[in-house]
C-alpha positions in Angstrom: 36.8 28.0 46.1 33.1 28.7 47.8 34.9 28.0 51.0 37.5 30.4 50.5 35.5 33.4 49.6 32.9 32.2 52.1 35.8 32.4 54.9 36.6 36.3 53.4 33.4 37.4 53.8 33.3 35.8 57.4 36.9 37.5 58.5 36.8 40.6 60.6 37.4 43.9 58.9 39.4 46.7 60.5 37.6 49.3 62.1 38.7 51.9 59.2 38.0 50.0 56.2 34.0 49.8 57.5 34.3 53.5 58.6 35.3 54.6 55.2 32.5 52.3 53.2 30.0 54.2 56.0 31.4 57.7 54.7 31.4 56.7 51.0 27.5 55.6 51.8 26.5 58.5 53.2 28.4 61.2 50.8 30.3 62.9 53.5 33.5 64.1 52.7 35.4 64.7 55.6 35.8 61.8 58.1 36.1 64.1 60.9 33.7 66.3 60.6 31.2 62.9 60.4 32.9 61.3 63.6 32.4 65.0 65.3 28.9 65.6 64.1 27.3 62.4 65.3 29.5 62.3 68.2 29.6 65.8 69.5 25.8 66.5 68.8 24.9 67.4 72.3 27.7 70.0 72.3 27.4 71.3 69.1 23.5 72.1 69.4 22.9 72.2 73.7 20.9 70.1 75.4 17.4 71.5 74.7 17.7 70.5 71.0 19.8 67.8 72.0 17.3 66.3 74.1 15.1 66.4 71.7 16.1 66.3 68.2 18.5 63.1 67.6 20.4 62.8 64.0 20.2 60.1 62.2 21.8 60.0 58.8 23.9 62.6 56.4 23.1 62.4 52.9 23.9 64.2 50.2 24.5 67.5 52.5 21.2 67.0 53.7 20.5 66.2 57.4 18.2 63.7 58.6 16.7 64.2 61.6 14.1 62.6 64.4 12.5 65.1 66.5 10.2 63.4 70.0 7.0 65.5 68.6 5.6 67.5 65.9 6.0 70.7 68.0 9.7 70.0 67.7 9.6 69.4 64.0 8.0 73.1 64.2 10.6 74.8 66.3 13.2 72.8 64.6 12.1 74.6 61.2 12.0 78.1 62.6 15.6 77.3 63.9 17.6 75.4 60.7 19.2 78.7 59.4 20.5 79.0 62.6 21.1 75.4 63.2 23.1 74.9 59.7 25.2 78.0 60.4 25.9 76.5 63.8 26.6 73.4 62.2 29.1 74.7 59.6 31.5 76.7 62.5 32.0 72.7 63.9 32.0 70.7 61.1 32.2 72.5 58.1 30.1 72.8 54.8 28.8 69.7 55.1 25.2 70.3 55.7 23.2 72.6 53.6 19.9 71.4 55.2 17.6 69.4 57.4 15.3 67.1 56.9 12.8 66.2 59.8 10.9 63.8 60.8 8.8 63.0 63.7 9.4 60.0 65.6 6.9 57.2 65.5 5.5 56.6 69.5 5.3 53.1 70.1 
């Protein structure tokens, strides 16, 4: 019996099952609009934010970001109402605000 649920735990999963447990963890509702957000973020935002504001998680409508430098974390608060309203023409109501971090050097 340990075997066999040993050998479950082991088997691959399809792609869409793991995608869907991602989305249920992070509370978005609309698969596409997570795929397009974290993949489109360069086109949705343009390369000067791109380059240096990366995001990294979407939780309860909030947006987690990294930002290269605490002068980005600055510019990136002057911008959000802009940012979010850019945000919701691409992928909808799903974020309602940012959160930012700086990244750690290393």
């Amino acid at each position: 019996m340990a075997d066999e649920i040993s050998q479950r735990r082991r088997d691959p999963k399809p792609l869409v099952e793991l995608l869907t447990r991602v989305l249920q963890r992070i509370r978005m509702v609309d698969e596409k609009s997570a795929v397009g957000l974290f993949s489109n973020w360069r086109d949705i935002v343009g390369e000067a934010i791109a380059d240096n504001v990366a995001p990294k998680r979407l939780e309860n409508r909030v947006l987690h970001v990294e930002v290269v430098d605490n002068a980005w974390a600055t510019q990136l608060r002057f911008l959000e109402a802009k940012l979010i309203s850019t945000l919701r023409e691409h992928v909808g109501d799903e974020v309602e605000s940012l959160q930012i971090r700086v990244r750690r050097s290393r």
